[in-house]
MARFIPA-672064 format. One line per 3 residues: number of its first residue (from 1); their letters; for each residue x, y, z of N, C-alpha, C, CB. Coordinates in nm, 4 decimals. Glycine has a CB too. Layout:
N
NUM) a) X Y Z X Y Z X Y Z X Y Z; ...
END
This chain:
159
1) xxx) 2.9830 -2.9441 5.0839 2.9790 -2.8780 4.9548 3.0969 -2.7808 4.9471 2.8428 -2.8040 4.9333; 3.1882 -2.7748 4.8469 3.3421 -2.7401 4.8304 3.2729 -2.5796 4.7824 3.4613 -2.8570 4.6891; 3.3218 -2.4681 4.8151 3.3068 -2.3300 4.8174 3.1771 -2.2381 4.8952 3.3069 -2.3063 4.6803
4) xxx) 3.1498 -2.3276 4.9937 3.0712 -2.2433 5.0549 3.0895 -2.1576 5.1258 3.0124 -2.2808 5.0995; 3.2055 -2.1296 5.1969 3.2486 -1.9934 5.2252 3.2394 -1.8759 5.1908 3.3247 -1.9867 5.2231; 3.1863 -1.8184 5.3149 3.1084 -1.6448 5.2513 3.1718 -1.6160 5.3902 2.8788 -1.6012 5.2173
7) xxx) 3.1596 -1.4050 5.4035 3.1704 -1.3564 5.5077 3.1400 -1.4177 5.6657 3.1110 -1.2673 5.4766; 2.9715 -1.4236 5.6109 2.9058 -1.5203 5.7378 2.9457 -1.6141 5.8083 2.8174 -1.5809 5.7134; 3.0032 -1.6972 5.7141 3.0280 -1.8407 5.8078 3.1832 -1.8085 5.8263 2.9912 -2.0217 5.7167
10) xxx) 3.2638 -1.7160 5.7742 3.4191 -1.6920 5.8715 3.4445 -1.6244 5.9536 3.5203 -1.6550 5.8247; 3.3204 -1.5679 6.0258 3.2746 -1.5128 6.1174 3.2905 -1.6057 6.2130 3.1597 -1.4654 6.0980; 3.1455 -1.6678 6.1755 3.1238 -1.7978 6.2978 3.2245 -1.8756 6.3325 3.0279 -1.9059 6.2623
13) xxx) 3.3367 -1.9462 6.2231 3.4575 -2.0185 6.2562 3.5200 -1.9677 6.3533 3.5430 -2.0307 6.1604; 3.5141 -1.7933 6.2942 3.6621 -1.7529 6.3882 3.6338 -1.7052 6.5164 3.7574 -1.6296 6.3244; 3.4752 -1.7244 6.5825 3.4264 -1.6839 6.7087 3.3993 -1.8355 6.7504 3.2919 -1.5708 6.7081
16) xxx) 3.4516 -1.9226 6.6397 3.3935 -2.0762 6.7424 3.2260 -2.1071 6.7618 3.4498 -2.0531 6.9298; 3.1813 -2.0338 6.6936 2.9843 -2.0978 6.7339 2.9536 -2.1651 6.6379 2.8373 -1.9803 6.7428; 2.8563 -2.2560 6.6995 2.8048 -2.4008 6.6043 2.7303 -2.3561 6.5357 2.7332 -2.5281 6.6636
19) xxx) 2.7177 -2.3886 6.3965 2.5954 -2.3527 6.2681 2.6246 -2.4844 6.1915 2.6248 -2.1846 6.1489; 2.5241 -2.4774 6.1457 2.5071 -2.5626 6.0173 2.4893 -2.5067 5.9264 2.4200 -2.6455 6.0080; 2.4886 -2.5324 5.7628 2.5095 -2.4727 5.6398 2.3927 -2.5679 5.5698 2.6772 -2.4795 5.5787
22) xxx) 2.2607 -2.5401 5.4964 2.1970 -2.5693 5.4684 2.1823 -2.5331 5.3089 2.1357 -2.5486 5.5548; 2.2284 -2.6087 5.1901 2.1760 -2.5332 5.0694 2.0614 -2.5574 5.0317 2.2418 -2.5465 4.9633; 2.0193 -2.4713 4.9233 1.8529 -2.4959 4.8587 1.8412 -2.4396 4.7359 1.7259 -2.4256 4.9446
25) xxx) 1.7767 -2.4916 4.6315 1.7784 -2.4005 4.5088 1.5895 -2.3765 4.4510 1.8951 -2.4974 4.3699; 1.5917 -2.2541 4.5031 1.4726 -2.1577 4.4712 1.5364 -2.0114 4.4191 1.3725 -2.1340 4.6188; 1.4204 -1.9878 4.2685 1.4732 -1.8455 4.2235 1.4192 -1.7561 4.3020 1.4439 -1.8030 4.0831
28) xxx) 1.4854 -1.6550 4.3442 1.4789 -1.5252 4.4246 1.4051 -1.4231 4.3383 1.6283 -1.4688 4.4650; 1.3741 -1.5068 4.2594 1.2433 -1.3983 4.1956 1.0689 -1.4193 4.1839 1.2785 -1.3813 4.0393; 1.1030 -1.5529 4.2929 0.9668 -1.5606 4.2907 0.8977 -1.5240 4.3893 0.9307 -1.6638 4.2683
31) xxx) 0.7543 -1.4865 4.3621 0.6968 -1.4447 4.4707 0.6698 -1.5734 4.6160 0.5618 -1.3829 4.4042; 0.6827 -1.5213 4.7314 0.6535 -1.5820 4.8042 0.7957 -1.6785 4.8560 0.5375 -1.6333 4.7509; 0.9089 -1.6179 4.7959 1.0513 -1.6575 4.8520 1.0708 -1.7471 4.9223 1.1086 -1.5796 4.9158
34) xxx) 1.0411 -1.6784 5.0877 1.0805 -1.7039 5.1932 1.0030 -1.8576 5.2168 1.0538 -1.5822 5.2873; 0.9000 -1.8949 5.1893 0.8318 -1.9600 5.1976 0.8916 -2.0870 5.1619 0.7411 -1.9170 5.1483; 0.9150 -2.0791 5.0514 0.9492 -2.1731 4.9257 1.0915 -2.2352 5.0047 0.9805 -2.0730 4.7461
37) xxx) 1.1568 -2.1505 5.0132 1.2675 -2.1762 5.0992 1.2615 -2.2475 5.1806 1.3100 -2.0969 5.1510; 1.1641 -2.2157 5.3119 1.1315 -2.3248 5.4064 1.1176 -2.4406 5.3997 1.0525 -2.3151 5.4507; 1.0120 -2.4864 5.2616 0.9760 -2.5648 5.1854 1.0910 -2.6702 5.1713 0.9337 -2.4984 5.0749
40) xxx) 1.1758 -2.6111 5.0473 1.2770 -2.6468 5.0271 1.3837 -2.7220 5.1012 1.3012 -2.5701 4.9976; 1.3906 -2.6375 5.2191 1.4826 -2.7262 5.3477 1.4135 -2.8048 5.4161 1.5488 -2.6456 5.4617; 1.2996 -2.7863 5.4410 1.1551 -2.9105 5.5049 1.1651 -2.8731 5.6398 1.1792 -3.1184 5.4926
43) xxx) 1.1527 -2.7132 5.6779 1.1561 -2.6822 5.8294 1.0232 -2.5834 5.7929 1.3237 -2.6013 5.9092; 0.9863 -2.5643 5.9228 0.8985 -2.4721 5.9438 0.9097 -2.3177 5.8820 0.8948 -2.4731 6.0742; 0.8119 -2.2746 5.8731 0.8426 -2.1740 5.7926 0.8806 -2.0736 5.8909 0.7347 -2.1357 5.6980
46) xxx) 0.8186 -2.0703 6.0033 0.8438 -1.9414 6.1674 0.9575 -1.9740 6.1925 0.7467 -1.9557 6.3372; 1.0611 -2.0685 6.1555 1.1931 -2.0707 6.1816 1.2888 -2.0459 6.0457 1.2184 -2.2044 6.2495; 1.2387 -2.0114 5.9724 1.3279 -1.9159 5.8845 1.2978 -1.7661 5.8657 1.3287 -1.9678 5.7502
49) xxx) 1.3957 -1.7062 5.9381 1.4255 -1.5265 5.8442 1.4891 -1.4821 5.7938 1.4366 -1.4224 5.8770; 1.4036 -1.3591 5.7422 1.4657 -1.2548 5.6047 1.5723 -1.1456 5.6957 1.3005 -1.1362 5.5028; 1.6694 -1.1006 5.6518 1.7501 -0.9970 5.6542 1.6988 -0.8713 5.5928 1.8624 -1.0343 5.5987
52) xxx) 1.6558 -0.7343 5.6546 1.5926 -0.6824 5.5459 1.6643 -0.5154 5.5727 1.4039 -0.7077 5.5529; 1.6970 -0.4673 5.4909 1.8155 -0.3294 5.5624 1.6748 -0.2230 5.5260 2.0324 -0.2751 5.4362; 1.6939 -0.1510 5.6007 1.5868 -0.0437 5.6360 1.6795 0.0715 5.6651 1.4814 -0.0823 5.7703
55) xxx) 1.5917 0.1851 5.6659 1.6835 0.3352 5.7034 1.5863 0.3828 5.8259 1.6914 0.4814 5.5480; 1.6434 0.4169 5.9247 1.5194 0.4837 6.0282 1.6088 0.5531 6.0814 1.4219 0.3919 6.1432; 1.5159 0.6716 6.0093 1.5909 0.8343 6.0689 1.7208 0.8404 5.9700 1.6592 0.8352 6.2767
58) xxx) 1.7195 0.7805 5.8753 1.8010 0.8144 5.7678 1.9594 0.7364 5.7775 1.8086 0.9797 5.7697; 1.9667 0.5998 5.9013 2.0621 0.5774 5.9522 2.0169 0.3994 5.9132 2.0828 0.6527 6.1070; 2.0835 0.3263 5.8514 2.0831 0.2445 5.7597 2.0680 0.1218 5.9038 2.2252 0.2558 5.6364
61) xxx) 1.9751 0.0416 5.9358 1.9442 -0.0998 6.0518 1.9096 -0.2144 5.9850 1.8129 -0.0827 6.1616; 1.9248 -0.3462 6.0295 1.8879 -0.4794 5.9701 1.7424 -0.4956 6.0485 2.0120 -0.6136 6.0035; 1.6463 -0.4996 6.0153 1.5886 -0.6022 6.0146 1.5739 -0.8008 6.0206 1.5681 -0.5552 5.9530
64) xxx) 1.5695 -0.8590 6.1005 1.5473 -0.9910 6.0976 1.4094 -1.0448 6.1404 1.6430 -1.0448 6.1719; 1.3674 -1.0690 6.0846 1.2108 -1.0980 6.0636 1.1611 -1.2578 6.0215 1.1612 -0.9956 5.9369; 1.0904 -1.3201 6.0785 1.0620 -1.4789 6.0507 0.9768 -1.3794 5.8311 0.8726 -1.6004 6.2489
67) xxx) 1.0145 -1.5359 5.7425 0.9666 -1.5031 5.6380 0.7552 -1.5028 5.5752 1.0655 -1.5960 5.5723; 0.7755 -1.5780 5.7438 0.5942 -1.5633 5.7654 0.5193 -1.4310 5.7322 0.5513 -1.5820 5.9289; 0.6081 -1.3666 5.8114 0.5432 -1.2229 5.8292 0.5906 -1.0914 5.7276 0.5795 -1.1788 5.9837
70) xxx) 0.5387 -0.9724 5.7524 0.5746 -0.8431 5.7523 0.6346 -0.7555 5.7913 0.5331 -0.8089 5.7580; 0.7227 -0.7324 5.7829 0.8114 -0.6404 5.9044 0.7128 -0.4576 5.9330 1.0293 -0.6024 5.8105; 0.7042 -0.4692 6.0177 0.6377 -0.3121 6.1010 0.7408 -0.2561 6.0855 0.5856 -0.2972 6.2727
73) xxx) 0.7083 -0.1561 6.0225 0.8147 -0.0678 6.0337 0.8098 0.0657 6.1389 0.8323 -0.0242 5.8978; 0.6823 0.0552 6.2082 0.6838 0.2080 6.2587 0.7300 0.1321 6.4494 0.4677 0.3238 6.2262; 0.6804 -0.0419 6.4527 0.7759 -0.1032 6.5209 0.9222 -0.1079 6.5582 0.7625 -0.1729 6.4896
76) xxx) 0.9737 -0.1219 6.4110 1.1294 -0.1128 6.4322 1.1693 -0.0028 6.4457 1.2091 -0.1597 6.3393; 1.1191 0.1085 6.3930 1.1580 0.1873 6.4612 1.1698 0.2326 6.5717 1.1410 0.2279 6.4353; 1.0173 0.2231 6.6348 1.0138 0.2024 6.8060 1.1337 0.1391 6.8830 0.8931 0.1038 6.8459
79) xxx) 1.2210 0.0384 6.8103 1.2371 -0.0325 6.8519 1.4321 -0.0111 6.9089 1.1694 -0.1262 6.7623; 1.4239 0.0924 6.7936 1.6097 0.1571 6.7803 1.5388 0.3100 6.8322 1.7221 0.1620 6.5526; 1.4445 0.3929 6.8831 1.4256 0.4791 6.9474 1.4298 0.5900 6.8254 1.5153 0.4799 7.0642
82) xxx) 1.3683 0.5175 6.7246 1.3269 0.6287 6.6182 1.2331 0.6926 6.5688 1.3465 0.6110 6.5392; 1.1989 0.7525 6.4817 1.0496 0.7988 6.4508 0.9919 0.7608 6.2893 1.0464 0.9758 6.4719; 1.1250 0.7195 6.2182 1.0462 0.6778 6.1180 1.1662 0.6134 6.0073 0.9473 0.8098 6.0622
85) xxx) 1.0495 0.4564 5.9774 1.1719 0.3499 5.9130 1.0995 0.3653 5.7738 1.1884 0.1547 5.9857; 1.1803 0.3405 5.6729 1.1509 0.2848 5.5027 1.2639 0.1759 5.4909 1.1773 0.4262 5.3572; 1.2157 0.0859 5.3626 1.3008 0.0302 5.3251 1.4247 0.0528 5.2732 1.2603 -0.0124 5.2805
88) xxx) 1.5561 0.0253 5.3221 1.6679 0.1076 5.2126 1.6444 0.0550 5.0777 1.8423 0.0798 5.2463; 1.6835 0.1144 4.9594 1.7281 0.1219 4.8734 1.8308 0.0041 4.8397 1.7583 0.2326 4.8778; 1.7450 -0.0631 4.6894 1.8430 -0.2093 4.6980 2.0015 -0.2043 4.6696 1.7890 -0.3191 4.5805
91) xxx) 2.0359 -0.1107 4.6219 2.1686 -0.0760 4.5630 2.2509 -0.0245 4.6887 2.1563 0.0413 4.4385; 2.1879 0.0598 4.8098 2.1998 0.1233 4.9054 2.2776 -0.0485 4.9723 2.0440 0.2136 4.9642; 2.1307 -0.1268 5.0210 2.1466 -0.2100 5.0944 2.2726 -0.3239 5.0405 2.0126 -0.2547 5.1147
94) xxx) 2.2954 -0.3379 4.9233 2.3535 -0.4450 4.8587 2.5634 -0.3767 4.9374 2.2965 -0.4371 4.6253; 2.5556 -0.2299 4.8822 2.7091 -0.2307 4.8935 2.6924 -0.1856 5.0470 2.8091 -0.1172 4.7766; 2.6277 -0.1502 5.1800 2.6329 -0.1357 5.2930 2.6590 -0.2603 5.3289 2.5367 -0.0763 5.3437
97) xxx) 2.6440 -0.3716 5.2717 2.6614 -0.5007 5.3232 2.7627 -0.6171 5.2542 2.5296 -0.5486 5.3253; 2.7599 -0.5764 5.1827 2.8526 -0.6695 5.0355 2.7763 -0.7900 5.0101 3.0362 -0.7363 5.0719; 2.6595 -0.8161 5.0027 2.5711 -0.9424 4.9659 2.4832 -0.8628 4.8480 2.4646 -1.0152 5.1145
100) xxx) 2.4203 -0.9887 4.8205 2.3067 -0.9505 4.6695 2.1662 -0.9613 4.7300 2.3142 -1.0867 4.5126; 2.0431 -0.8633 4.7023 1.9237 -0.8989 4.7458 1.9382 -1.0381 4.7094 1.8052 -0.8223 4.6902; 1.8450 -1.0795 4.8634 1.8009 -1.2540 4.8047 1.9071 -1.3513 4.9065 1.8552 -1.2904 4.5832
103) xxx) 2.0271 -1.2534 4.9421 2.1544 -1.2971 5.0028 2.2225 -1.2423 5.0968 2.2333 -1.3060 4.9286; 2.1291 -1.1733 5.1808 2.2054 -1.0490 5.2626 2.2286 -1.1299 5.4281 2.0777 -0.8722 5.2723; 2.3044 -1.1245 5.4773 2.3429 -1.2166 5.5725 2.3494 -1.1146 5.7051 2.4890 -1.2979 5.5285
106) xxx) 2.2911 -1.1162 5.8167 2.2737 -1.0332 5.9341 2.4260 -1.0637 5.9865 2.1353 -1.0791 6.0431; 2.5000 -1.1118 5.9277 2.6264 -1.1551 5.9958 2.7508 -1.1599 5.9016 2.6052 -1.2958 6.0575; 2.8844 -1.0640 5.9320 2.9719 -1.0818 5.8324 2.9808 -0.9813 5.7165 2.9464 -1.2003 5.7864
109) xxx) 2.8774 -0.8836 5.7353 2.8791 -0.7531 5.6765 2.9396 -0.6615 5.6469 2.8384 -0.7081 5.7042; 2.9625 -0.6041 5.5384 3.0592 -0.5118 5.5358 3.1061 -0.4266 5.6277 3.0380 -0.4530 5.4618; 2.9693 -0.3442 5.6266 3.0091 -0.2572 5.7348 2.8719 -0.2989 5.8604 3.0159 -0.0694 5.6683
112) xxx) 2.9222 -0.3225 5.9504 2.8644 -0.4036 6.0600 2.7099 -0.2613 6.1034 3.0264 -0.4426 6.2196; 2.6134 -0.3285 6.0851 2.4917 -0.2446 6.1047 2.4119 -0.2675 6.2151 2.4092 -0.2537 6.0009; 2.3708 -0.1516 6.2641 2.2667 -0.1764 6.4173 2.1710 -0.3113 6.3540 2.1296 0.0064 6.4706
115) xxx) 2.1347 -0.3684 6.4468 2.0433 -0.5173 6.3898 1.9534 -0.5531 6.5078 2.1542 -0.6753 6.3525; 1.8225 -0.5521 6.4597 1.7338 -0.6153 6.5293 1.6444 -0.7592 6.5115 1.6668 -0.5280 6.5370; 1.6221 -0.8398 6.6111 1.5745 -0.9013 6.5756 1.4115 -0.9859 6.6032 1.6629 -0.9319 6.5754
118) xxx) 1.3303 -1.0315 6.5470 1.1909 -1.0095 6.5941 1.1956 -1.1250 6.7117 1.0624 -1.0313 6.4641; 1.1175 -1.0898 6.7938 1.1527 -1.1507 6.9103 1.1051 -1.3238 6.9234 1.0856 -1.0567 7.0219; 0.9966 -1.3207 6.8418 0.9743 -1.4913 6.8046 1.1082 -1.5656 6.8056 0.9064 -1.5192 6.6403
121) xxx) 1.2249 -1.5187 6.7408 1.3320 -1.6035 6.7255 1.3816 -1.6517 6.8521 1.4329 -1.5421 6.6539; 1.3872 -1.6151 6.9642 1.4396 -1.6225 7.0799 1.3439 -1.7514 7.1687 1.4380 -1.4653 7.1411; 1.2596 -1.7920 7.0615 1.1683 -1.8905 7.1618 1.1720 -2.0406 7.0638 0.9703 -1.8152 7.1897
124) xxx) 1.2657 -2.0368 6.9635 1.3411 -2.1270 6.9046 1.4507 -2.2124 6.9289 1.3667 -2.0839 6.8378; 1.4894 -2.3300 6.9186 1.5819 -2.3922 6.9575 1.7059 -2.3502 6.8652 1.5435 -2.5281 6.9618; 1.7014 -2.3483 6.7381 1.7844 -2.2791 6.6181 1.6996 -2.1707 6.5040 1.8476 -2.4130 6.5250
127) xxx) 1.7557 -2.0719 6.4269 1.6886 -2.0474 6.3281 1.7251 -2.0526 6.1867 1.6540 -1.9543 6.3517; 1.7010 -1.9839 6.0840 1.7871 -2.0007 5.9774 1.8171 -1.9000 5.9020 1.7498 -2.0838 5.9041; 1.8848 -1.8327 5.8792 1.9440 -1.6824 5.8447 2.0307 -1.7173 5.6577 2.1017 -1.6253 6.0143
130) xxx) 2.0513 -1.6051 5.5777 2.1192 -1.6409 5.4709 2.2492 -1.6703 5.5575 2.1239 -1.5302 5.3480; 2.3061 -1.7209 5.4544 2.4614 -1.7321 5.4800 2.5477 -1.6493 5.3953 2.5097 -1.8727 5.4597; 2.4540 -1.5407 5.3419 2.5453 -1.4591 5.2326 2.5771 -1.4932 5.0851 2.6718 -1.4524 5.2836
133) xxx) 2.4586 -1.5948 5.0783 2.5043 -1.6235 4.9482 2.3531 -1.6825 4.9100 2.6504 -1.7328 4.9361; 2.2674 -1.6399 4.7948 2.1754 -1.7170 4.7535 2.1530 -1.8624 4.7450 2.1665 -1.6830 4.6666; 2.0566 -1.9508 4.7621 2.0568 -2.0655 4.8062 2.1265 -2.1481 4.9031 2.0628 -2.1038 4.7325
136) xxx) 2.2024 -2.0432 5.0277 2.2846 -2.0896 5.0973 2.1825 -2.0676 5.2585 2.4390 -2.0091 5.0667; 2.1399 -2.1329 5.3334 2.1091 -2.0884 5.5053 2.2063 -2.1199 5.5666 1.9916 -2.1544 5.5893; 2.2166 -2.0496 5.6836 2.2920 -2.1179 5.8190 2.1990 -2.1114 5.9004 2.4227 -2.0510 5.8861
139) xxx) 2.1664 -2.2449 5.9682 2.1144 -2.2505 6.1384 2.2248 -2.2344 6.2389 2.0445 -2.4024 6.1820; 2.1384 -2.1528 6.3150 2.2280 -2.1149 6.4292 2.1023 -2.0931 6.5238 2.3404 -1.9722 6.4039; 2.1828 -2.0622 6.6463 2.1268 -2.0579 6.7846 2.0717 -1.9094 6.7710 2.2448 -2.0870 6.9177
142) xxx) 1.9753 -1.8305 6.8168 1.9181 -1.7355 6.7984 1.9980 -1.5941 6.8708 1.7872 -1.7735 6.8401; 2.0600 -1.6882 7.0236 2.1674 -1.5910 7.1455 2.2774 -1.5749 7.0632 2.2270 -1.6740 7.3114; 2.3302 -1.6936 6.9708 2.4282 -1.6579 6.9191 2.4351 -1.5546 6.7822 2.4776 -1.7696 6.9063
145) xxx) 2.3191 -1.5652 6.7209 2.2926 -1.4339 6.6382 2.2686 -1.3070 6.6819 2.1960 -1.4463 6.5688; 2.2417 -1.2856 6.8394 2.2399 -1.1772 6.8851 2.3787 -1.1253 6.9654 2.1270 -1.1815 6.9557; 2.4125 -1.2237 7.0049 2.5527 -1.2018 7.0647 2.6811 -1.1580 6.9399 2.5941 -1.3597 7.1468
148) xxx) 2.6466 -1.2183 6.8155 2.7337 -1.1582 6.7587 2.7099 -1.0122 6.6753 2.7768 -1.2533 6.6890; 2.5912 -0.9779 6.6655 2.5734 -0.8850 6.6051 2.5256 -0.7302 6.7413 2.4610 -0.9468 6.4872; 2.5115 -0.7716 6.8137 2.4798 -0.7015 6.9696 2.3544 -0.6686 6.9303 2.5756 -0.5584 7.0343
151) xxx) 2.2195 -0.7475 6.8446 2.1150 -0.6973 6.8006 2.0475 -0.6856 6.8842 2.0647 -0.7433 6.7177; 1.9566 -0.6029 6.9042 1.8165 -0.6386 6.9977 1.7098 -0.6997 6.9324 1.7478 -0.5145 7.0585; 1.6155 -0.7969 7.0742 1.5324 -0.8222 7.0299 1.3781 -0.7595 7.0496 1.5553 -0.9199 7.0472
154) xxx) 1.2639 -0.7257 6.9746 1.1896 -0.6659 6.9777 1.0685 -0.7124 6.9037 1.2377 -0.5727 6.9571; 0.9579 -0.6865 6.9215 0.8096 -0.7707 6.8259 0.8573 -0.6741 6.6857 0.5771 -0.7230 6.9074; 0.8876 -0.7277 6.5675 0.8734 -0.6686 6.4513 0.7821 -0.7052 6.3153 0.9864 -0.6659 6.4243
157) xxx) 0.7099 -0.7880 6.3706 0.6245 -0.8512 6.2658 0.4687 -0.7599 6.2969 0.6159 -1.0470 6.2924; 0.4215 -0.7528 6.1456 0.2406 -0.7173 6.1159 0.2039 -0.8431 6.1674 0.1689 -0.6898 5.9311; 0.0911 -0.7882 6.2562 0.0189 -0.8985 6.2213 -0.1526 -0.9372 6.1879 0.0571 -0.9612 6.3135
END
């Protein structure tokens, strides 16, 4: 597909790691998103996650979370050695990253953010992350989403 190039994937080119580029067309305004998405590509739903920017301790972190779940927040915080996470602010999160809710890519970010990730992903063969662009995924290897972002991994899901 001719213009799929976003931040994300000239990342991955220019570090050499294998992804695939998956499109899908679901509106980002419906409830139950992440889901639909899964749907859409015909993978499991525990192998697709959300990107979700959070503030803990007032210091702006990614979230990566399967779209099954809930993200804990008093977890993630635990998790960067803080005492207390909220969601950022969508306007906050949109220019800290240069993506659109719906499109925020743990990879290729504006300004490169502490990133965690829930530890389910690590017991996956690939997962599926935005690619920075609505209706766009990339699968990738889970080491290699942590290796490029130096995220940790940690339990971040309610359950």
């Amino acid at each position: 597909m001719a213009g799929q190039g976003t931040p994300a994937t000239a990342l991955l080119v220019k570090r050499g790691i294998a992804y695939r580029t998956h499109p899908y067309r679901v509106s980002p305004d419906v409830p139950n998103y992440g889901a639909l998405v899964a749907e859409a590509l015909g993978v499991a739903p525990e192998r697709v996650f959300k990107s979700l920017v959070t503030e803990v301790d007032g210091a702006l972190t990614v979230a990566v979370v399967p779209v099954t779940g809930e993200l804990d927040l008093k977890a993630l915080a635990a998790a960067v050695g803080g005492k207390r996470a909220t969601m950022a602010d969508r306007a906050v999160a949109e220019r800290a990253t240069g993506y659109v809710r719906g499109g925020i890519s743990p990879l290729g970010q504006r300004r490169r953010l502490p990133t965690v990730l829930d530890e389910s992903a690590l017991d996956l063969p690939t997962i599926y992350v935005s690619a920075g662009r609505r209706g766009l995924q990339l699968e990738l290897a889970a080491a290699d989403l942590v290796a490029l972002t130096d995220a940790r991994a940690a339990p971040l899901q309610t359950h």
